[in-house]
C-alpha positions as semicolon CSV with decimal commas, in nm:
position;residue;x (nm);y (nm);z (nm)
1;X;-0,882;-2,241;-0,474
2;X;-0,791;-2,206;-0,870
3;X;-0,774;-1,891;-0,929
4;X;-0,945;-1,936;-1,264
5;X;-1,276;-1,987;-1,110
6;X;-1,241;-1,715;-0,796
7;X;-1,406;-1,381;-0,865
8;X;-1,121;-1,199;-0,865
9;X;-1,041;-0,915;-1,087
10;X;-0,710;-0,672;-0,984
11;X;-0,619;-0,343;-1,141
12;X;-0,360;-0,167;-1,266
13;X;-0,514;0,167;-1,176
14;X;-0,506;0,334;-0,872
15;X;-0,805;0,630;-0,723
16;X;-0,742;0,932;-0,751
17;X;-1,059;1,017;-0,474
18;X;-0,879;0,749;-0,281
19;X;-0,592;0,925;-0,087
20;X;-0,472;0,648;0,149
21;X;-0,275;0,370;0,100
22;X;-0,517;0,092;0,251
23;X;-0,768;0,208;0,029
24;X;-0,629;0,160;-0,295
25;X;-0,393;-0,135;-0,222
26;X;-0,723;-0,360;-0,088
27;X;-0,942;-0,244;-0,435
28;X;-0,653;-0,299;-0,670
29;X;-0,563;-0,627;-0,537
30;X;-0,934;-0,732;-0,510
31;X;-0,970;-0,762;-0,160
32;X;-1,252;-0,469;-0,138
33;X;-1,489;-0,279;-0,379
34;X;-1,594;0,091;-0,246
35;X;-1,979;0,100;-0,290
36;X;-1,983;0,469;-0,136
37;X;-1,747;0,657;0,111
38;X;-1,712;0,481;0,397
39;X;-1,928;0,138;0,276
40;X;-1,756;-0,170;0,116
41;X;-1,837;-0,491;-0,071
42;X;-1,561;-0,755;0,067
43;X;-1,499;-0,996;-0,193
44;X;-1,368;-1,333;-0,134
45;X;-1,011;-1,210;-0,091
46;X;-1,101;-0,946;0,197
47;X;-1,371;-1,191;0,354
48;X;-1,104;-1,474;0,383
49;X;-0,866;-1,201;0,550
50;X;-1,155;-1,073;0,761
51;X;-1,264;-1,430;0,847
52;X;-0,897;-1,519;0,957
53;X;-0,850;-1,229;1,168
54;X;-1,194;-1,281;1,358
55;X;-1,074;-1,634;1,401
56;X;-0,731;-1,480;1,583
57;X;-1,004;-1,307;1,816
58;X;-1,212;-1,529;1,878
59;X;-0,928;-1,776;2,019
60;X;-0,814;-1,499;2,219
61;X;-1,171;-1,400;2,371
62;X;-1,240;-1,734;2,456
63;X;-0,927;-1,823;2,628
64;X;-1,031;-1,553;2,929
65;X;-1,364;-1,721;2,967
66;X;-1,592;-1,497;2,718
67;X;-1,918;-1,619;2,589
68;X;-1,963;-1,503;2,216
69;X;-2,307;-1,488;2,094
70;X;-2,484;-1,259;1,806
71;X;-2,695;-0,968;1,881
72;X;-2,953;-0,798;1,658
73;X;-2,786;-0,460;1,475
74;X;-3,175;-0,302;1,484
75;X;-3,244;-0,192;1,797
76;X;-3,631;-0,001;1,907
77;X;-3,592;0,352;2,020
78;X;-3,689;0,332;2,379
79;X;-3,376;0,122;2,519
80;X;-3,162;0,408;2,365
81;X;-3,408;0,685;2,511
82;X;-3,369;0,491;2,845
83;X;-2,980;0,554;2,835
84;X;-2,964;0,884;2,721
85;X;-2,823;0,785;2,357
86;X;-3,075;0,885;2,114
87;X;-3,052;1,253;2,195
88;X;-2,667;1,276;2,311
89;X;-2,519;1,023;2,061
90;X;-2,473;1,234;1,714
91;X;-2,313;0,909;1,492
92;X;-2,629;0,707;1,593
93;X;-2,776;0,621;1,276
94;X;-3,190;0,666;1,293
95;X;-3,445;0,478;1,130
96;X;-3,853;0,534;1,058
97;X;-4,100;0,222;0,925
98;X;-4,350;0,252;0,754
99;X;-4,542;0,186;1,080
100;X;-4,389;0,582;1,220
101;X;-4,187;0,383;1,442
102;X;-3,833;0,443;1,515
103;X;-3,485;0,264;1,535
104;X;-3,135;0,264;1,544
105;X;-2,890;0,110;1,371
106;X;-2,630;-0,032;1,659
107;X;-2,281;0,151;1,665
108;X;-2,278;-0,037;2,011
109;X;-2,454;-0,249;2,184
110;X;-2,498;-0,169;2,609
111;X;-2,846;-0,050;2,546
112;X;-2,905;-0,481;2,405
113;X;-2,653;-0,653;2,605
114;X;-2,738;-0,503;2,958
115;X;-3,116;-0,589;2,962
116;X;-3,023;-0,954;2,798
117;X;-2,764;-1,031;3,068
118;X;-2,888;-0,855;3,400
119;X;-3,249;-1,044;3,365
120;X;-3,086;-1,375;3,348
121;X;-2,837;-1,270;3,678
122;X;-3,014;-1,320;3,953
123;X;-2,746;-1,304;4,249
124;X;-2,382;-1,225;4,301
125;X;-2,278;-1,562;4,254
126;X;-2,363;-1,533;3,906
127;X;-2,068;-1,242;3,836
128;X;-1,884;-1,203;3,699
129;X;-1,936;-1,229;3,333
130;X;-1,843;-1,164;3,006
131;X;-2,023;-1,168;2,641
132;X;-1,912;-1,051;2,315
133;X;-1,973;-1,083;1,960
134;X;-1,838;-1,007;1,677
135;X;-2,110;-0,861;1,416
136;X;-2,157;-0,564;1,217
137;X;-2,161;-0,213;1,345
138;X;-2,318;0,163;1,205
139;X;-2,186;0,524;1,270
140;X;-2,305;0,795;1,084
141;X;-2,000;0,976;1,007
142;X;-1,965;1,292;0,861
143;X;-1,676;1,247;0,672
144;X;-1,609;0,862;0,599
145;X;-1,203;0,823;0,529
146;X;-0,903;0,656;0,529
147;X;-1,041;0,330;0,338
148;X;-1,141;0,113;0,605
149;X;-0,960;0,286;0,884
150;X;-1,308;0,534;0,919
151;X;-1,591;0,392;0,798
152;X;-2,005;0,429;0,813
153;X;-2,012;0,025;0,827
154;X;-1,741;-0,194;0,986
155;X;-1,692;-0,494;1,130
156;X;-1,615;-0,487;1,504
157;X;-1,615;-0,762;1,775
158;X;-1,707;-0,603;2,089
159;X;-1,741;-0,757;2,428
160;X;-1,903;-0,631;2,773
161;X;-1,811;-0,770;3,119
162;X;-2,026;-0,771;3,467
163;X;-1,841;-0,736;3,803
164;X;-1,941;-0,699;4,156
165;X;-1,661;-0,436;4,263
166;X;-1,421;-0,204;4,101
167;X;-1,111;-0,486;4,202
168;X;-1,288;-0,765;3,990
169;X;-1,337;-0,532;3,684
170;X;-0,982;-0,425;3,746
171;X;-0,861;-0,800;3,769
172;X;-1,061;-0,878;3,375
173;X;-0,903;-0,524;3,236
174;X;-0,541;-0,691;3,310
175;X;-0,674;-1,024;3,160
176;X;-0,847;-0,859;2,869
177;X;-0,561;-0,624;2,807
178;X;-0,326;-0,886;2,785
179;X;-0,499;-1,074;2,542
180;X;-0,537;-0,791;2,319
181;X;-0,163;-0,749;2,299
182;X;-0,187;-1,106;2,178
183;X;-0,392;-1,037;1,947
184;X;-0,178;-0,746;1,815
185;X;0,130;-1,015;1,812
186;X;-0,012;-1,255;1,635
187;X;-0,117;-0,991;1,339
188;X;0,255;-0,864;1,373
189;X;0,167;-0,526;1,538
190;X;0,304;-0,315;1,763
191;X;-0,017;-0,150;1,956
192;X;0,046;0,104;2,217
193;X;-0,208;0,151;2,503
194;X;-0,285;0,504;2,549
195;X;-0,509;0,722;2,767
196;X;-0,809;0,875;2,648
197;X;-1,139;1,089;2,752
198;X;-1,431;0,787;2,792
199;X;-1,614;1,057;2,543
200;X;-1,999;0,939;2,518
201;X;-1,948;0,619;2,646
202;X;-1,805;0,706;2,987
203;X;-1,667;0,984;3,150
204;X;-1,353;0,791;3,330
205;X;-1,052;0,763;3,120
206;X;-1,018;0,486;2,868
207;X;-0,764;0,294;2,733
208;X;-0,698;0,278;2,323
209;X;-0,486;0,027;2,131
210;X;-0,293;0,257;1,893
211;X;-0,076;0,157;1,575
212;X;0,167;0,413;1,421
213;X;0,041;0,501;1,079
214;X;0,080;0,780;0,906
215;X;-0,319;0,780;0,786
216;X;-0,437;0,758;1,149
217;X;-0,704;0,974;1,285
218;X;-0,535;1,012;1,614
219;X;-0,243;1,221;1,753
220;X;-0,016;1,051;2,040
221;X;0,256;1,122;2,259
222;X;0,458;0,811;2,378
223;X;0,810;0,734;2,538
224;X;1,058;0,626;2,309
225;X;1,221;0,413;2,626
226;X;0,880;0,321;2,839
227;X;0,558;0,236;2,749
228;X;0,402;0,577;2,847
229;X;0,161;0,643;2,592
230;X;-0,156;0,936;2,591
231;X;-0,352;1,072;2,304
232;X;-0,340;1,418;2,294
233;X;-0,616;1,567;2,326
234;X;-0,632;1,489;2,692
235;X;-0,252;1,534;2,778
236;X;-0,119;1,746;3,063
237;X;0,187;1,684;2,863
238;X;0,367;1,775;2,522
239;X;0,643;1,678;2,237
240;X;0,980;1,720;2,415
241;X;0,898;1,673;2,711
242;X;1,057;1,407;2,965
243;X;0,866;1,122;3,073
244;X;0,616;1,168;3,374
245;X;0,691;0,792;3,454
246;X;1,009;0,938;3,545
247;X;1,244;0,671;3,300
248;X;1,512;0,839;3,120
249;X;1,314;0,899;2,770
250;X;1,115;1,188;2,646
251;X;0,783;1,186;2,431
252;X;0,751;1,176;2,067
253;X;0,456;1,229;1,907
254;X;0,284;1,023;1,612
255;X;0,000;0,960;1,367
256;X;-0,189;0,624;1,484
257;X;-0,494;0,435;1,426
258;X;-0,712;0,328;1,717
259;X;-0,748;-0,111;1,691
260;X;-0,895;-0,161;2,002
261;X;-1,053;0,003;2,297
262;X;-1,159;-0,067;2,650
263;X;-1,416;0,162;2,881
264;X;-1,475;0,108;3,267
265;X;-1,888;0,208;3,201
266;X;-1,923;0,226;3,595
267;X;-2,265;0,084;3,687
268;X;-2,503;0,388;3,462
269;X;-2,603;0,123;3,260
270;X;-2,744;-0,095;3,526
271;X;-2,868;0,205;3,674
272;X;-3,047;0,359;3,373
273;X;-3,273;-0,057;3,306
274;X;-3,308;-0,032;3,690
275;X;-3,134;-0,424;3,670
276;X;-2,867;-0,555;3,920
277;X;-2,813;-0,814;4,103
278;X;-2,855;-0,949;4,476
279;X;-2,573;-0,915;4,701
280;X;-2,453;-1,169;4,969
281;X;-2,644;-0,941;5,235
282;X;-2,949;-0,978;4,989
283;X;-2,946;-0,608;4,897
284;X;-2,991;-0,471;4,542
285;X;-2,684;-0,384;4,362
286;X;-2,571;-0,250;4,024
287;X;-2,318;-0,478;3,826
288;X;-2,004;-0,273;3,764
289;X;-1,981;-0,309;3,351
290;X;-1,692;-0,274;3,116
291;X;-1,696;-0,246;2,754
292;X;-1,367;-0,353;2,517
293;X;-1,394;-0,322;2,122
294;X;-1,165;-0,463;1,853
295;X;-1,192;-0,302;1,503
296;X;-1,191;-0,605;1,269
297;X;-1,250;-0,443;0,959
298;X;-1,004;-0,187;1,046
299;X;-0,732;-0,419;1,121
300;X;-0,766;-0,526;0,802
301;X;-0,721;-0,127;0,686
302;X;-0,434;-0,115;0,939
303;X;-0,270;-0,423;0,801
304;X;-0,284;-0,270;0,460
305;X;-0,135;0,060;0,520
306;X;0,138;-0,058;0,739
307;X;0,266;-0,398;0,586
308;X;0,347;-0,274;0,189
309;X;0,577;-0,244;-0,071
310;X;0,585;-0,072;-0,402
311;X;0,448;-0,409;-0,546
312;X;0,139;-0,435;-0,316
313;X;0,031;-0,579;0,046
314;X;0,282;-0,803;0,278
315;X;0,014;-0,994;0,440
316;X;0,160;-1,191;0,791
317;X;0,086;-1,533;0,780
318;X;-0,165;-1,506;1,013
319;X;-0,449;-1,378;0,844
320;X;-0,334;-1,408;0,502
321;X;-0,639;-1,490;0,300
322;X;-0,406;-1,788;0,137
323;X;-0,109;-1,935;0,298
324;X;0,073;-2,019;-0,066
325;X;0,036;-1,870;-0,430
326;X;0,120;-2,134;-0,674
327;X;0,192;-2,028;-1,030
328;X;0,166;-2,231;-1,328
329;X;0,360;-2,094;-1,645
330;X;0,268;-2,335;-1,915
331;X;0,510;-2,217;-2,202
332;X;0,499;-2,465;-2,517
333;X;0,444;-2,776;-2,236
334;X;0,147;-2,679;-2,098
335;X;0,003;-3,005;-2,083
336;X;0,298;-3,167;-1,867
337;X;0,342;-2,793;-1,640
338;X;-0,049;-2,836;-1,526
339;X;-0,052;-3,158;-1,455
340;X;0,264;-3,117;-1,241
341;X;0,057;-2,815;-1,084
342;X;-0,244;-3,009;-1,030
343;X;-0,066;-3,283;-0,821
344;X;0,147;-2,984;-0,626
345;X;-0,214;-2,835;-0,530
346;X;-0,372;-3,175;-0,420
347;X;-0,073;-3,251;-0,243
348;X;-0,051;-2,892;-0,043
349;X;-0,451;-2,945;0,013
350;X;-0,459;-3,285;0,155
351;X;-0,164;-3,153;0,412
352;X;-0,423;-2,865;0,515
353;X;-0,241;-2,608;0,362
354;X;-0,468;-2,351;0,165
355;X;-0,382;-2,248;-0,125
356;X;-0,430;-1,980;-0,402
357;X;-0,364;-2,184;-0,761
358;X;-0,310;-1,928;-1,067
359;X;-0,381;-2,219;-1,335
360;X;-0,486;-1,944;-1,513
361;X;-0,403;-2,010;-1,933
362;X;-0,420;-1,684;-2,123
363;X;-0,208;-1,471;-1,866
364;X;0,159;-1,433;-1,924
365;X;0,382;-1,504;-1,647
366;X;0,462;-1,123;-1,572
367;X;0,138;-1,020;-1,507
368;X;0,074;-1,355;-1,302
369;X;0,387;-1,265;-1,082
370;X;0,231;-0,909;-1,048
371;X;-0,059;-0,977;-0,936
372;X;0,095;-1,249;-0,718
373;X;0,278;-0,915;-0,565
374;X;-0,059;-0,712;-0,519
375;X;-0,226;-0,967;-0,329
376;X;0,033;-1,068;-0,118
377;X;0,026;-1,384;-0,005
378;X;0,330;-1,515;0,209
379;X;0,433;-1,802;-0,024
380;X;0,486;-1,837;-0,387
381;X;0,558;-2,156;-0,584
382;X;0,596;-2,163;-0,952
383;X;0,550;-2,407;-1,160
384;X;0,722;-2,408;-1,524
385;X;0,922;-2,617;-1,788
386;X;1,258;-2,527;-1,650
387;X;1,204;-2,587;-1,321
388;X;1,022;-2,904;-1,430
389;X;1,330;-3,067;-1,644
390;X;1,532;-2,960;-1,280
391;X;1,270;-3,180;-1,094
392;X;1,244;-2,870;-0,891
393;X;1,012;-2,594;-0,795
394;X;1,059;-2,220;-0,797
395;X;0,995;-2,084;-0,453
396;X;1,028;-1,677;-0,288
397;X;0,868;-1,562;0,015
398;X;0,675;-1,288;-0,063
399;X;0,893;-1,048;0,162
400;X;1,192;-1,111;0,006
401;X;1,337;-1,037;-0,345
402;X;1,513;-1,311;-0,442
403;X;1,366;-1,712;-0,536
404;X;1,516;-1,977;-0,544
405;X;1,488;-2,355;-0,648
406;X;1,369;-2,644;-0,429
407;X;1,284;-2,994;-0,437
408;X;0,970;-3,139;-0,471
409;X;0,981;-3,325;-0,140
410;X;1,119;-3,007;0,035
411;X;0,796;-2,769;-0,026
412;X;0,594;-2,942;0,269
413;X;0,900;-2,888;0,522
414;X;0,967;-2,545;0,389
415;X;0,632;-2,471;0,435
């Protein structure tokens, strides 16, 4: 992509209303734009990056045999009246027509997914099952913060399984668990899974995928030897104290950010629709269901805040919105320096790699290599007259502070 023609604008200037990190890194580099607390516009930079991590989760959802598919984010009142969410739920967002009837906007989606899925399972020999999607979710907050780590509006991907006993659902947790700590890998996370209260969704305990950030919402305690790990406002437990998994380390406790969830729902949903399924004695039964969310938007946040430097975001390869910034500094031999850059870029193209081309004219080369910085994409290559006359290119990874000079025919095995 040339970078003349992408609507991109970065700035030098930072929010003062904006007290996190994520939050002003992603709208000074361009990747956001704050339309009100807690709702954002995601330019091309941030829907590349959002694109490329629901890509990672996708791959990783379909790999343990889930079904993605796309469910509607206006839902009528009576399935949540059925479940007990309209009056118990305060985040649900409510909605009147013009025709005095009501709806919600979907901050989750049991009160859809278990009506669609239980009228097309007939017997037991069509569990288990799994569906998710990844779509756009609503929560009305009362106090929207920490950029995209609490938001009204966010991007989630959130699947639900079916399961004829407790063993099955316990057999997809392990699968579903481990593919979240995948997931995590691949970003370059380290996600601890914790124990929490089910809250409104359930009133067994759940499990929460938590990253160590300084602007999370959550306190944790966790072993600094085991991988013990409780939030605390459930824990029989506090800071000092040795671990009850009886290893030789004691907790810690930490600011983190919940990336992922998972919530045995028991079988209340099936039970509230009055849908199951037939057993192999031909009985009816209720489907035990599980829930598992992954915060897509609010990786992005976590990604942000954790993976910085005082020049700007350290994006992992991953889900970088562009695998290589090439720079063109024209100098007095501008003619000869872009169309040197113009064969580099068709080159990197045709070998699939995608890449972010400054051929920008009217820019001088420090405020090209700073913005280079802000947006942080792995690679840089720069293109200029004295690496030209060296038949060479200019090339730094974007996590380290020194460049260096390298061959033409080297870039594609570098890279």
């Amino acid at each position: 992509m040339r970078q003349s023609k992408l609507f991109l604008k970065t700035s030098k200037t930072v929010s003062e209303e904006e007290p996190t990190v994520n939050g002003r890194l992603l709208e000074q580099a361009g990747f956001v734009s704050k339309l009100m607390a807690g709702v954002y516009t995601y330019l091309p930079l941030g829907l590349r990056t959002l694109n490329n991590i629901s890509k990672i989760v996708r791959e990783e959802m379909n790999a343990i045999g889930a079904s993605e598919l796309l469910m509607p984010m206006l839902h009528p009142k009576d399935v949540w009246q059925t479940t007990g969410g309209w009056d118990n739920i305060d985040v649900l967002f409510k909605i009147q027509s013009r025709t005095e009837k009501e709806y919600a906007l979907g901050q989750s989606e049991e009160e859809v997914v278990t009506p669609l899925v239980l009228a097309r399972v007939q017997s037991y020999k069509d569990l288990p099952l799994a569906v998710y999607q990844i779509n756009w979710k609503f929560r009305d907050e009362l106090r929207a913060k920490s950029g995209l780590l609490r938001g009204r509006e966010f991007l989630m991907k959130d699947m639900y399984s079916f399961h004829t006993s407790q063993e099955d659902f316990d057999r997809f947790y392990s699968e579903a668990k481990e593919a979240y700590l995948k997931i995590y890998t691949w970003l370059g996370l380290v996600a601890k899974v914790t124990e929490a209260s089910g809250g409104a969704f359930s009133q067994k305990i759940s499990y929460e995928f938590m990253v160590l950030t300084d602007a999370g919402e959550d306190d944790i305690l966790y072993c600094e030897v085991c991988d013990f790990c409780v939030n605390v406002e459930i824990a029989e437990v506090k800071l000092g104290d040795k671990c009850p998994k009886d290893c030789a380390g004691t907790l810690a406790q930490a600011k983190a950010s919940e990336v992922g969830n998972v919530f045995d729902l028991g079988q209340k949903y099936g039970k509230d629709f009055g849908l199951g399924y037939t057993d192999e004695a031909g009985e009816k039964k209720f489907p035990i269901m599980g829930c598992y969310g992954i915060g897509i938007s609010r990786l992005m946040g976590v990604l942000a805040e954790t993976m910085n430097d005082e020049k700007g975001i350290l994006w992992p390869e991953s889900v970088a919105p562009f695998r290589v910034h090439l720079i063109a500094l024209p100098g007095k031999e501008a003619e000869s320096v872009f169309s040197a850059s113009d064969k580099i870029y068709r080159q990197l193209t045709d070998l699939g790699v995608e890449v972010l081309y400054d051929d920008r004219l009217d820019v001088s080369a420090g405020e090209k290599f700073a913005d280079s910085d802000l947006i942080g994409v792995p690679h840089r290559l720069v293109v200029s007259q004295k690496t030209l006359a060296l038949e060479s290119l200019e090339y730094k990874k974007r996590n380290e502070s020194e460049s260096r000079l390298v061959k033409l025919d080297q870039v594609a095995e570098i890279l």
